[in-house]
mmCIF file of the protein (N, C-alpha, C, O) and its ligand, coordinates in Angstrom:
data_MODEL
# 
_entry.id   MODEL 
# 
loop_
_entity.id 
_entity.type 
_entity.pdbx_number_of_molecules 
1 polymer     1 
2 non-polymer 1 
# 
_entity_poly.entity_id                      1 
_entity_poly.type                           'polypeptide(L)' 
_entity_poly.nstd_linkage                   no 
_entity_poly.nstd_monomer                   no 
_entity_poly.pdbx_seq_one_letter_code       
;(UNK)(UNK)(UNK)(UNK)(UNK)(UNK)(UNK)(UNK)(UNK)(UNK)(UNK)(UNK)(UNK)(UNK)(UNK)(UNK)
(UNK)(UNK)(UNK)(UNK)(UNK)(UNK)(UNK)(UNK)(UNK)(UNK)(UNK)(UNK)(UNK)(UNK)(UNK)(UNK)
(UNK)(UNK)(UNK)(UNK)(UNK)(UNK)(UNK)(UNK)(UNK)(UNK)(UNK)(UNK)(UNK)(UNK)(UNK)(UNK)
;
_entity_poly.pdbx_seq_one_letter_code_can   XXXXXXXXXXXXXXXXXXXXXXXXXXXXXXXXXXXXXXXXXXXXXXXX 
_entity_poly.pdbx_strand_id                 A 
# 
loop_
_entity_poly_seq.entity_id 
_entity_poly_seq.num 
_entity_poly_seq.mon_id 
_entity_poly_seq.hetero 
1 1  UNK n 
1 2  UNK n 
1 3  UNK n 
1 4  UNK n 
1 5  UNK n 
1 6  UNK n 
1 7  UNK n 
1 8  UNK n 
1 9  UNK n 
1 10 UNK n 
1 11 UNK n 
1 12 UNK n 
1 13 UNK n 
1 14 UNK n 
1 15 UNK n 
1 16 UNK n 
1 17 UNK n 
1 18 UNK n 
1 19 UNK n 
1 20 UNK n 
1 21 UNK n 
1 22 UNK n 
1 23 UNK n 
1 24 UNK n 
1 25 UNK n 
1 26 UNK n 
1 27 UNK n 
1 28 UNK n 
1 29 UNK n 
1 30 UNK n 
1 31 UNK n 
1 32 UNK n 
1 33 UNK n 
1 34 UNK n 
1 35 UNK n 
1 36 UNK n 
1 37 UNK n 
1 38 UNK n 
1 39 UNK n 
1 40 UNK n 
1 41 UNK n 
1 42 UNK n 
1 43 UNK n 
1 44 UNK n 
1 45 UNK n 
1 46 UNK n 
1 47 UNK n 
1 48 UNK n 
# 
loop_
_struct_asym.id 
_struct_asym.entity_id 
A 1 
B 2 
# 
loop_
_chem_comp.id 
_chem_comp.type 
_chem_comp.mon_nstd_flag 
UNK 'L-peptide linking' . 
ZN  non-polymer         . 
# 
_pdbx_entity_nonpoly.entity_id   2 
_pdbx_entity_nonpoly.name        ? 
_pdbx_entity_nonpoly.comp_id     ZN 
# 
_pdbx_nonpoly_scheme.asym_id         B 
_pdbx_nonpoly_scheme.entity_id       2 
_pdbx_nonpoly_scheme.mon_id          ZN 
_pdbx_nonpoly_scheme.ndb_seq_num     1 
_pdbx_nonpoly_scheme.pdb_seq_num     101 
_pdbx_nonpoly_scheme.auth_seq_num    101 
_pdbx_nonpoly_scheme.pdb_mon_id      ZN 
_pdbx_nonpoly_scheme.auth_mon_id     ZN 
_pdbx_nonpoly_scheme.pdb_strand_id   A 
_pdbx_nonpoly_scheme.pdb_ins_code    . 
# 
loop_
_atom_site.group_PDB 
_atom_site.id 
_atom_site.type_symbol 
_atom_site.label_atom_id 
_atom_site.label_alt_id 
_atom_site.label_comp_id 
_atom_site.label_asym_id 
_atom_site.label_entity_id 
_atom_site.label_seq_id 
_atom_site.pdbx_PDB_ins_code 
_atom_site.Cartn_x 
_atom_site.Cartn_y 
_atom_site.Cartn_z 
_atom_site.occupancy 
_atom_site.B_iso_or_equiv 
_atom_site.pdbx_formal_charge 
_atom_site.auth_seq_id 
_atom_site.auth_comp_id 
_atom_site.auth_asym_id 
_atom_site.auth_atom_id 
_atom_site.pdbx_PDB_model_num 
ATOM   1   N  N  . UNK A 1 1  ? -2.996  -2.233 -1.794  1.00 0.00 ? 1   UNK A N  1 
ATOM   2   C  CA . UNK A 1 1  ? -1.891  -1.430 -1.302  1.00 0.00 ? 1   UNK A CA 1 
ATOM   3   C  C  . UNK A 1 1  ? -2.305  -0.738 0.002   1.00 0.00 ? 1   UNK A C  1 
ATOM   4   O  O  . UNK A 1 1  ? -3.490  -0.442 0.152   1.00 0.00 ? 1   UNK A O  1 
ATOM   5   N  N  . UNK A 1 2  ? -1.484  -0.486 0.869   1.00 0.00 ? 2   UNK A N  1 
ATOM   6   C  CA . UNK A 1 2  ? -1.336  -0.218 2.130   1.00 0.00 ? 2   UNK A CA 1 
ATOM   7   C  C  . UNK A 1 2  ? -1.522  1.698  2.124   1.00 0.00 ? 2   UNK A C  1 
ATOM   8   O  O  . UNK A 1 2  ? -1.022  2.494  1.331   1.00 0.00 ? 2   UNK A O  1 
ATOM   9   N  N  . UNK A 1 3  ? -2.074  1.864  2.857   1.00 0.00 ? 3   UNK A N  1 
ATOM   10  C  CA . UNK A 1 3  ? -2.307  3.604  2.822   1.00 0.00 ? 3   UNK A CA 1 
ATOM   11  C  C  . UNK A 1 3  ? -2.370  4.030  4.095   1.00 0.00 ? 3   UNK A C  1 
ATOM   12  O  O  . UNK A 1 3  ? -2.864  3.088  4.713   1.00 0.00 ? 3   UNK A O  1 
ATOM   13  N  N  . UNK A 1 4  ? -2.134  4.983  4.899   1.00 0.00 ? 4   UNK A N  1 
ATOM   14  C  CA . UNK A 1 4  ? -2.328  5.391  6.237   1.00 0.00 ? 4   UNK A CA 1 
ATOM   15  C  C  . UNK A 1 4  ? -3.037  7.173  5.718   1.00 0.00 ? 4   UNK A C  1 
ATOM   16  O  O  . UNK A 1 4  ? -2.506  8.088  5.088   1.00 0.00 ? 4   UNK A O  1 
ATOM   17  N  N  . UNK A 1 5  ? -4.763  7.002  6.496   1.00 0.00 ? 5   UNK A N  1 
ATOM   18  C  CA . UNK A 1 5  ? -5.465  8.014  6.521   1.00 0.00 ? 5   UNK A CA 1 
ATOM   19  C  C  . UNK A 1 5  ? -5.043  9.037  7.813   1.00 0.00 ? 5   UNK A C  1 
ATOM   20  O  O  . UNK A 1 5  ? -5.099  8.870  9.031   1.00 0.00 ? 5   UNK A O  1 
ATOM   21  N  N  . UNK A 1 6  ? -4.674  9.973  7.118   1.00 0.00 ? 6   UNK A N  1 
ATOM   22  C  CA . UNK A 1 6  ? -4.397  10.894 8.399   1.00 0.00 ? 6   UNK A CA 1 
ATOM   23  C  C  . UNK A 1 6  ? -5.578  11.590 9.004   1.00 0.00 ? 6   UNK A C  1 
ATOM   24  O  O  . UNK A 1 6  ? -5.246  12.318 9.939   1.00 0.00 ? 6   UNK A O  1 
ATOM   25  N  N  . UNK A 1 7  ? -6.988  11.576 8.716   1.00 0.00 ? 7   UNK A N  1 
ATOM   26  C  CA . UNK A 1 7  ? -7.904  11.670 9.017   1.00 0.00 ? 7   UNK A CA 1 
ATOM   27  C  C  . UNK A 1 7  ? -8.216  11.034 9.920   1.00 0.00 ? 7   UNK A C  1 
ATOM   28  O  O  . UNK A 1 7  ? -7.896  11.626 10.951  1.00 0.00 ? 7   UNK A O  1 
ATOM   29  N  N  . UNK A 1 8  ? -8.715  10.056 10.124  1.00 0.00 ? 8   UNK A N  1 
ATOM   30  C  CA . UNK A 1 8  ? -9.058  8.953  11.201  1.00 0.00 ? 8   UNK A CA 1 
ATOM   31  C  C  . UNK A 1 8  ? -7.693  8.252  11.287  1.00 0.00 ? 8   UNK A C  1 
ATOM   32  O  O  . UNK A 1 8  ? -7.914  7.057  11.487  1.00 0.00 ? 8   UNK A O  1 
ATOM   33  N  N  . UNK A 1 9  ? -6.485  8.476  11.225  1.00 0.00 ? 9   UNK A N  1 
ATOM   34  C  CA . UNK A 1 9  ? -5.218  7.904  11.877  1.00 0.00 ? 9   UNK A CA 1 
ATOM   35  C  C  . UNK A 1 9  ? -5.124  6.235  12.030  1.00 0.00 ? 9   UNK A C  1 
ATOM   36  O  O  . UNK A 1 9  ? -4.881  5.526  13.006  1.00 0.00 ? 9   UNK A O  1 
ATOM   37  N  N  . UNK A 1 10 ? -5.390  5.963  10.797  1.00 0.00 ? 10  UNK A N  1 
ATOM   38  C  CA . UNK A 1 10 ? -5.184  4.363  10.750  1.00 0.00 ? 10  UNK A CA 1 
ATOM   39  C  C  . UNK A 1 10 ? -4.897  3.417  9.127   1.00 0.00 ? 10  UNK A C  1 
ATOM   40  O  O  . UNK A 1 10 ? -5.055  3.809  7.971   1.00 0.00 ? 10  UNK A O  1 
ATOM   41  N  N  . UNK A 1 11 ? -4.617  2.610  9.444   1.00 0.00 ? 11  UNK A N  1 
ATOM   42  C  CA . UNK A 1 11 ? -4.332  2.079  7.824   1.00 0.00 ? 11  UNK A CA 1 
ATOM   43  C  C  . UNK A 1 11 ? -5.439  1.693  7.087   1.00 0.00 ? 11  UNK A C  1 
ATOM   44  O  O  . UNK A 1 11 ? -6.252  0.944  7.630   1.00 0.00 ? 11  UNK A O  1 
ATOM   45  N  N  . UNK A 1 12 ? -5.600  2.023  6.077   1.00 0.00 ? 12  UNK A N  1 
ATOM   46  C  CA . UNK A 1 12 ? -6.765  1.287  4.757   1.00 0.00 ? 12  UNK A CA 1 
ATOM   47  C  C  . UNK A 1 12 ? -6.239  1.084  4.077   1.00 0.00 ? 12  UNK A C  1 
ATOM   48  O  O  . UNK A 1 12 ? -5.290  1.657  3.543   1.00 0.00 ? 12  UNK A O  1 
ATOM   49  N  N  . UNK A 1 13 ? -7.213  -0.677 3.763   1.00 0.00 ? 13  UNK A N  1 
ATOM   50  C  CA . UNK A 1 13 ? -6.262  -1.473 2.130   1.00 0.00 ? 13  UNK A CA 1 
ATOM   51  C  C  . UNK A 1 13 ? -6.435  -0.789 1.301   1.00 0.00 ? 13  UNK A C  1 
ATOM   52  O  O  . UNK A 1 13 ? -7.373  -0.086 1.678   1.00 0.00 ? 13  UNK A O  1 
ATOM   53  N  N  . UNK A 1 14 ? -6.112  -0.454 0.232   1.00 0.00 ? 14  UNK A N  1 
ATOM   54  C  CA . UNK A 1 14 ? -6.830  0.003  -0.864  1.00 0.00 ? 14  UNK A CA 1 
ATOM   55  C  C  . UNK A 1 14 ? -6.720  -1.004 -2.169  1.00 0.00 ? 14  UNK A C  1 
ATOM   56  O  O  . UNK A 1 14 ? -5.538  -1.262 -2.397  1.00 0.00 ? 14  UNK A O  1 
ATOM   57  N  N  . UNK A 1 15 ? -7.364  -1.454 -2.815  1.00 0.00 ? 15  UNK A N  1 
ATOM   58  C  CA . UNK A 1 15 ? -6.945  -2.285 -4.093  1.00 0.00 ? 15  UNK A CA 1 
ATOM   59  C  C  . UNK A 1 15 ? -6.153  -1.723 -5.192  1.00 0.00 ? 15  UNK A C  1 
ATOM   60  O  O  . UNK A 1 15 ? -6.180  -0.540 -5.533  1.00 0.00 ? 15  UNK A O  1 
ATOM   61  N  N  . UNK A 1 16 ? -5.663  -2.367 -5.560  1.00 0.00 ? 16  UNK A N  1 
ATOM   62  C  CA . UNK A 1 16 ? -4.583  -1.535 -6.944  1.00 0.00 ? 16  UNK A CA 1 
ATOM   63  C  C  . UNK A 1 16 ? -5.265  -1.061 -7.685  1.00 0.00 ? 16  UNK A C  1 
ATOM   64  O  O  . UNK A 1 16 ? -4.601  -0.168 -8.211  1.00 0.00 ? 16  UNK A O  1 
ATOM   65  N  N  . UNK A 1 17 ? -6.414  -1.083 -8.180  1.00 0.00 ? 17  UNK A N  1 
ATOM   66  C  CA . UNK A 1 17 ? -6.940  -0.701 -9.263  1.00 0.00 ? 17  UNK A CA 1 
ATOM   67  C  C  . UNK A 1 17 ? -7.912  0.365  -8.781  1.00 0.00 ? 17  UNK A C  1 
ATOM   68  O  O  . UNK A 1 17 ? -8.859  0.719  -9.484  1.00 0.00 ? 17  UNK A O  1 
ATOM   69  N  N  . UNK A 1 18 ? -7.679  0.856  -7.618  1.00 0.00 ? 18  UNK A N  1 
ATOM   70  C  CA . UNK A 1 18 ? -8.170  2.190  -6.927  1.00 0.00 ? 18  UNK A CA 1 
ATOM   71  C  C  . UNK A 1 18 ? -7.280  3.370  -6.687  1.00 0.00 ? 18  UNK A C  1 
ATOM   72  O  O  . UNK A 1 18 ? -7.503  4.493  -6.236  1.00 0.00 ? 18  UNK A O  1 
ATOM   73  N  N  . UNK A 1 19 ? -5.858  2.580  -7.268  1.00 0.00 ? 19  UNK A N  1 
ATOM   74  C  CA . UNK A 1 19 ? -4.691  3.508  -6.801  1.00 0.00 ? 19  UNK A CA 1 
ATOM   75  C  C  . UNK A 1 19 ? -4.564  4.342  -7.785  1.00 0.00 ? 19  UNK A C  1 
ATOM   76  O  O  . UNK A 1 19 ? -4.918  3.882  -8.871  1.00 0.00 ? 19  UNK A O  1 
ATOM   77  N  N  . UNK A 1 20 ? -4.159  5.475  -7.784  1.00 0.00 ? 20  UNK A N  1 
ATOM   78  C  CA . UNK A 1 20 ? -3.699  6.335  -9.093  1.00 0.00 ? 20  UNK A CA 1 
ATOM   79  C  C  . UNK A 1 20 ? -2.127  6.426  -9.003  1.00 0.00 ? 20  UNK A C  1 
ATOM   80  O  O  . UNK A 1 20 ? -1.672  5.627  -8.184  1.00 0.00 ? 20  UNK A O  1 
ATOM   81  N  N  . UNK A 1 21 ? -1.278  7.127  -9.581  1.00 0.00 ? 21  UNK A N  1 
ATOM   82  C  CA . UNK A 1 21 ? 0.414   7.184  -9.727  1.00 0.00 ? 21  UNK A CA 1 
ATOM   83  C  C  . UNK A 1 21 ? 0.208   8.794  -10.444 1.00 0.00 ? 21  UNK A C  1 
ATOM   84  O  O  . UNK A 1 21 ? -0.457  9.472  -11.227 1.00 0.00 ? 21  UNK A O  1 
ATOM   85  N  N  . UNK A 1 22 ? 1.232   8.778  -9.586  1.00 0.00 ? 22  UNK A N  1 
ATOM   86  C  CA . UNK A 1 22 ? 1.243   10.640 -9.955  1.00 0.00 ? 22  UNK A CA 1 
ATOM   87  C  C  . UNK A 1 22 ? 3.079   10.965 -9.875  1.00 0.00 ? 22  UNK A C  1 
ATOM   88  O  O  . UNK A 1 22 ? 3.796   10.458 -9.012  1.00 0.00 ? 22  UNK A O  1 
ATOM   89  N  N  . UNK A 1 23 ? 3.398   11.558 -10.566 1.00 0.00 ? 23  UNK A N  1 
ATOM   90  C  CA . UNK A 1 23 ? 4.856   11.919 -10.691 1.00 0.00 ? 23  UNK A CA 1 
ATOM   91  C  C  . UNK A 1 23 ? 4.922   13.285 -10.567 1.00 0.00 ? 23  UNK A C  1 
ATOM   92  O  O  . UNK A 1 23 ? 4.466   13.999 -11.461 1.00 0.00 ? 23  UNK A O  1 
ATOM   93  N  N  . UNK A 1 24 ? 5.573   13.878 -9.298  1.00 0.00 ? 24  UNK A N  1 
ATOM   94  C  CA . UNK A 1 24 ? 5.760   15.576 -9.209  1.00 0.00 ? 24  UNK A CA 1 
ATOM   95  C  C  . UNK A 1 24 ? 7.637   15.383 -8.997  1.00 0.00 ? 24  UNK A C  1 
ATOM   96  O  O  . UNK A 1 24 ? 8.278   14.769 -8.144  1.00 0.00 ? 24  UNK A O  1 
ATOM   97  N  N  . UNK A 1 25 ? 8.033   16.127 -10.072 1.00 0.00 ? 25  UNK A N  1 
ATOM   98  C  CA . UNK A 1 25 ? 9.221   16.454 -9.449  1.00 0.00 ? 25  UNK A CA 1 
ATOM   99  C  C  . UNK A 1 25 ? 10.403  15.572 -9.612  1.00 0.00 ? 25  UNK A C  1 
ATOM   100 O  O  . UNK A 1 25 ? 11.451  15.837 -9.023  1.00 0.00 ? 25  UNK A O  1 
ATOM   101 N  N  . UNK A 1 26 ? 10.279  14.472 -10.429 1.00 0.00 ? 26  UNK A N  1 
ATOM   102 C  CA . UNK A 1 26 ? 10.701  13.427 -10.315 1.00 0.00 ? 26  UNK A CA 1 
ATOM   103 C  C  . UNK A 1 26 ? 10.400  12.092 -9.126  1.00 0.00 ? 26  UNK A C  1 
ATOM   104 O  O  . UNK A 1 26 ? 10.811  10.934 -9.213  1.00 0.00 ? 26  UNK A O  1 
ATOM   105 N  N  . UNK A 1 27 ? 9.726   12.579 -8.254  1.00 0.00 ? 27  UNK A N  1 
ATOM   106 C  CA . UNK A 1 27 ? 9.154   11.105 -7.651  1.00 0.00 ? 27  UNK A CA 1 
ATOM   107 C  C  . UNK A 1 27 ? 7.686   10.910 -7.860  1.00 0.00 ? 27  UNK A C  1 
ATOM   108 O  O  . UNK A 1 27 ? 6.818   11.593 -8.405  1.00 0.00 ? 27  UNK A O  1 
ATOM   109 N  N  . UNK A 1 28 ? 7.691   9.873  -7.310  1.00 0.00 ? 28  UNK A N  1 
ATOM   110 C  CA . UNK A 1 28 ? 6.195   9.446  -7.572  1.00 0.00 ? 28  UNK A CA 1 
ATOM   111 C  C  . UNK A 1 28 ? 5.343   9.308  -6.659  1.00 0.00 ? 28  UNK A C  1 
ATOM   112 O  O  . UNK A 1 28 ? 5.960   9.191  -5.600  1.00 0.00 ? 28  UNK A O  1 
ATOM   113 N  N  . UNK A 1 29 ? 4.149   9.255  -6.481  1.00 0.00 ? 29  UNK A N  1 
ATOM   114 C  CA . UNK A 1 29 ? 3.472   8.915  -5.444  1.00 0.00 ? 29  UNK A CA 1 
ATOM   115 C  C  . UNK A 1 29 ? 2.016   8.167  -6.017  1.00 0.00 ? 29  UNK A C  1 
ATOM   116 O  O  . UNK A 1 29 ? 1.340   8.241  -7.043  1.00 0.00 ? 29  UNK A O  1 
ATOM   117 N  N  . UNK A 1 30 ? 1.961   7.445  -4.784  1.00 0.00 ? 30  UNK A N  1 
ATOM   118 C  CA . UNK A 1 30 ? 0.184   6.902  -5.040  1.00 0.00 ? 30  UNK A CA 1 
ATOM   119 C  C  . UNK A 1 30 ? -0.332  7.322  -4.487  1.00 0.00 ? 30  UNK A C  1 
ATOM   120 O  O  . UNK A 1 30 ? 0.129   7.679  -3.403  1.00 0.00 ? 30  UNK A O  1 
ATOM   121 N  N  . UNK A 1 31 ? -1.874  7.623  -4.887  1.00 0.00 ? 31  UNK A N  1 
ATOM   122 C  CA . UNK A 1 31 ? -2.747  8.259  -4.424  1.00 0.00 ? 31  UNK A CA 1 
ATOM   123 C  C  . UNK A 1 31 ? -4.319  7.616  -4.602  1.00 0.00 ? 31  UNK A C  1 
ATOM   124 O  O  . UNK A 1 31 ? -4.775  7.418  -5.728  1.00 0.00 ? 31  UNK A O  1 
ATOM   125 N  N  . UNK A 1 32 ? -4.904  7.388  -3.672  1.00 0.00 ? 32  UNK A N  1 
ATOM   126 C  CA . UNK A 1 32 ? -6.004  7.147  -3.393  1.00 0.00 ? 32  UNK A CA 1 
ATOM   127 C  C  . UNK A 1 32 ? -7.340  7.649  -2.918  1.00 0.00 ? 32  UNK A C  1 
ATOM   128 O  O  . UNK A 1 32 ? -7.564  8.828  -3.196  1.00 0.00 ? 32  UNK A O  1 
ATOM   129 N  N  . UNK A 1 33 ? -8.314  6.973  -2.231  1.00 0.00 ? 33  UNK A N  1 
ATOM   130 C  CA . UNK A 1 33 ? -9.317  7.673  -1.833  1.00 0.00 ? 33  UNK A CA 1 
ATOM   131 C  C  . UNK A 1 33 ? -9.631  6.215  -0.977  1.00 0.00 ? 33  UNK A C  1 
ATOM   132 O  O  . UNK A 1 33 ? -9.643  4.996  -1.152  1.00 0.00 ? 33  UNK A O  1 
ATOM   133 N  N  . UNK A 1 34 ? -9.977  7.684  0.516   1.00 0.00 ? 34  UNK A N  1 
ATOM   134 C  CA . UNK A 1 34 ? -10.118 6.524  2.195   1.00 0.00 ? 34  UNK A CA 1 
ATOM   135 C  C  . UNK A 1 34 ? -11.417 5.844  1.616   1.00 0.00 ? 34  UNK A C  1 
ATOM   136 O  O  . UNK A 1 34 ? -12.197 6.499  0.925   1.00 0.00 ? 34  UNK A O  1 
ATOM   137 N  N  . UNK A 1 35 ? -11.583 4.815  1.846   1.00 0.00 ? 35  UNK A N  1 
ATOM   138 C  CA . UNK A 1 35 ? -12.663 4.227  1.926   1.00 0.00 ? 35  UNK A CA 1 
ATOM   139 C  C  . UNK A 1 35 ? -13.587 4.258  2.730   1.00 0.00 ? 35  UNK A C  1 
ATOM   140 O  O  . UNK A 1 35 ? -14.750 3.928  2.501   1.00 0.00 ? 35  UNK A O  1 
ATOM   141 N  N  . UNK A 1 36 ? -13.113 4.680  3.797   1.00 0.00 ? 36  UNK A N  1 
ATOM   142 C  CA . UNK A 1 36 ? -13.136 5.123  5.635   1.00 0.00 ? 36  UNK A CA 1 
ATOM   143 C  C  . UNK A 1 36 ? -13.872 6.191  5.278   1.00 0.00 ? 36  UNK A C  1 
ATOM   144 O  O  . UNK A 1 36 ? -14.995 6.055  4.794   1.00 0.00 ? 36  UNK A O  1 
ATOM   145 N  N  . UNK A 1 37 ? -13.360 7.257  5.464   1.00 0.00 ? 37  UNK A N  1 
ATOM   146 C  CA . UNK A 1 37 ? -14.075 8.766  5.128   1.00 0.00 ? 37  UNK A CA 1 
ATOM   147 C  C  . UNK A 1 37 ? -13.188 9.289  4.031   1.00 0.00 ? 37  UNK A C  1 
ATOM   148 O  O  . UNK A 1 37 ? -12.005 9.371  4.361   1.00 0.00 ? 37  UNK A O  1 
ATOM   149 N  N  . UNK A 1 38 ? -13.445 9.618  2.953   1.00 0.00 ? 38  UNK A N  1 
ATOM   150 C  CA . UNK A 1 38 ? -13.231 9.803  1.804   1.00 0.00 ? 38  UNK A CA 1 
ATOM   151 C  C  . UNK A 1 38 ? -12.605 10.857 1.697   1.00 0.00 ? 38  UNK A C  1 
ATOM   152 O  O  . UNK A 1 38 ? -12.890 11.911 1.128   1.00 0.00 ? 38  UNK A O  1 
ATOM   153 N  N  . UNK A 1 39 ? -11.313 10.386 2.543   1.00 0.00 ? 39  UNK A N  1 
ATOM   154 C  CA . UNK A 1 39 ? -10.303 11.904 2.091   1.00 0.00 ? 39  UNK A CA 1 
ATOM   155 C  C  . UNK A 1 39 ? -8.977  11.232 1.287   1.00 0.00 ? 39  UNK A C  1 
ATOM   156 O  O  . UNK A 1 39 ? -8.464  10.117 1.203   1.00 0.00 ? 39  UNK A O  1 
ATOM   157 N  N  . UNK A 1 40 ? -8.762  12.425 0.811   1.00 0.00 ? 40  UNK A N  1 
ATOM   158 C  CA . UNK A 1 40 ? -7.265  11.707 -0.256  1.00 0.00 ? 40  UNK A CA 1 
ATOM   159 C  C  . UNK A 1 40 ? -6.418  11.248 0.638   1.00 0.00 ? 40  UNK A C  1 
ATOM   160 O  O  . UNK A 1 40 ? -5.990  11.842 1.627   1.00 0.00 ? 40  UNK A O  1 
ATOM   161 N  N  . UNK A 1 41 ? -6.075  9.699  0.117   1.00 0.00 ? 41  UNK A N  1 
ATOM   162 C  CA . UNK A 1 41 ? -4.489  9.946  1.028   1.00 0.00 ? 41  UNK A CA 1 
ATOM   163 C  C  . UNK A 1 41 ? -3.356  9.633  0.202   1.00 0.00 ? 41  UNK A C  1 
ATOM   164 O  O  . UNK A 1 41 ? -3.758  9.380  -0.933  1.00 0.00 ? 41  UNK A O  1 
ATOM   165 N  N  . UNK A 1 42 ? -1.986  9.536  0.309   1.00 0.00 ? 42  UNK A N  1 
ATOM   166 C  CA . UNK A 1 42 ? -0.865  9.752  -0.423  1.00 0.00 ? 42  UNK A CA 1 
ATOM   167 C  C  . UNK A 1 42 ? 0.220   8.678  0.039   1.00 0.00 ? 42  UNK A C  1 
ATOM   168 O  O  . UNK A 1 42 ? 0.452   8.410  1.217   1.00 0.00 ? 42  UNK A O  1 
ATOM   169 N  N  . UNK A 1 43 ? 0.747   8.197  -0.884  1.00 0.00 ? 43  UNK A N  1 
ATOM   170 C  CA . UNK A 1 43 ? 1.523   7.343  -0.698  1.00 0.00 ? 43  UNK A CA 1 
ATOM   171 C  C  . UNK A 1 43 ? 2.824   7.912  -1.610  1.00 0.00 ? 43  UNK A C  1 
ATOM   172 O  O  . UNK A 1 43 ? 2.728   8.523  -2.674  1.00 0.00 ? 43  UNK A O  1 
ATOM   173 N  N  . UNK A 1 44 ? 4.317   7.472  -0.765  1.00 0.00 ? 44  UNK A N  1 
ATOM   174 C  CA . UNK A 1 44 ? 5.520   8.037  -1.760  1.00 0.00 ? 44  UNK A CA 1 
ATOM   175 C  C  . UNK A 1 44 ? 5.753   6.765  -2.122  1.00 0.00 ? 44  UNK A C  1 
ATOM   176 O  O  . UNK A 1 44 ? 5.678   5.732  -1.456  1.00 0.00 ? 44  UNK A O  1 
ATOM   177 N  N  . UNK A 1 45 ? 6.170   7.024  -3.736  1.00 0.00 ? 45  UNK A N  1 
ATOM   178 C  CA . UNK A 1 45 ? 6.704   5.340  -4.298  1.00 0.00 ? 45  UNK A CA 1 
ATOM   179 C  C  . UNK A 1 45 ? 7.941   5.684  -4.311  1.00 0.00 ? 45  UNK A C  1 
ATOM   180 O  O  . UNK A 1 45 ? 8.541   4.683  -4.703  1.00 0.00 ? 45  UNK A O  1 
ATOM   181 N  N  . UNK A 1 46 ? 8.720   6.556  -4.102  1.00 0.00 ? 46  UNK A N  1 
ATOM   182 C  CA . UNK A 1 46 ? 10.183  6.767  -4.519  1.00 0.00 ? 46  UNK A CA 1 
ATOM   183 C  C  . UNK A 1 46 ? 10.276  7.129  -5.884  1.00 0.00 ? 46  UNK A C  1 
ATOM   184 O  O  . UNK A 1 46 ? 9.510   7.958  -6.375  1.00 0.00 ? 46  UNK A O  1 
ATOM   185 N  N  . UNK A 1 47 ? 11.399  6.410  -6.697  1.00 0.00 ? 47  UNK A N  1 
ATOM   186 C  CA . UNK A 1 47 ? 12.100  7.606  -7.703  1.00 0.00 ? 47  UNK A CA 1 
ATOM   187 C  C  . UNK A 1 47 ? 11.025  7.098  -8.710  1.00 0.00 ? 47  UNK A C  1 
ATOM   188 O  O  . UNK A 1 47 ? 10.487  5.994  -8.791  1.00 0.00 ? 47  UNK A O  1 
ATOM   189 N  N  . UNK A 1 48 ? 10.902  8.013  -9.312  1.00 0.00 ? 48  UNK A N  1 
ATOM   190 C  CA . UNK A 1 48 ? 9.633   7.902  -10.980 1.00 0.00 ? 48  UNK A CA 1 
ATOM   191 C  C  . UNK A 1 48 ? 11.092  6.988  -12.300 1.00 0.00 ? 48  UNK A C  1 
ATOM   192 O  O  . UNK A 1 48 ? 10.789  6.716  -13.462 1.00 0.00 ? 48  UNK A O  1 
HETATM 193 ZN ZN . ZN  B 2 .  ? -9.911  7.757  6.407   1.00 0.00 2 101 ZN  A ZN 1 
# 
């Protein structure tokens, strides 16, 4: 899955099975870790 690090300002793959799923609020998001420099980054999946 596709991620954009706002840290170093560029895209990292991430593999699915690195992704987590998190539901706030009724939506969802994925969430990862840069591979790049190891900051969280966040992905919106839309509706949970
Ligand atoms: Zn990064």
């Amino acid at each position: 899955m596709e991620f954009f690090c706002v840290k170093h300002k560029a895209k990292v793959e991430i593999p699915d099975d690195q992704v987590k799923v998190e539901v706030k609020k009724g939506r969802k998001f994925y969430t990862a870790t840069c591979p790049v420099c190891g900051t969280k980054v966040y992905r919106i999946g839309g509706r949970a």
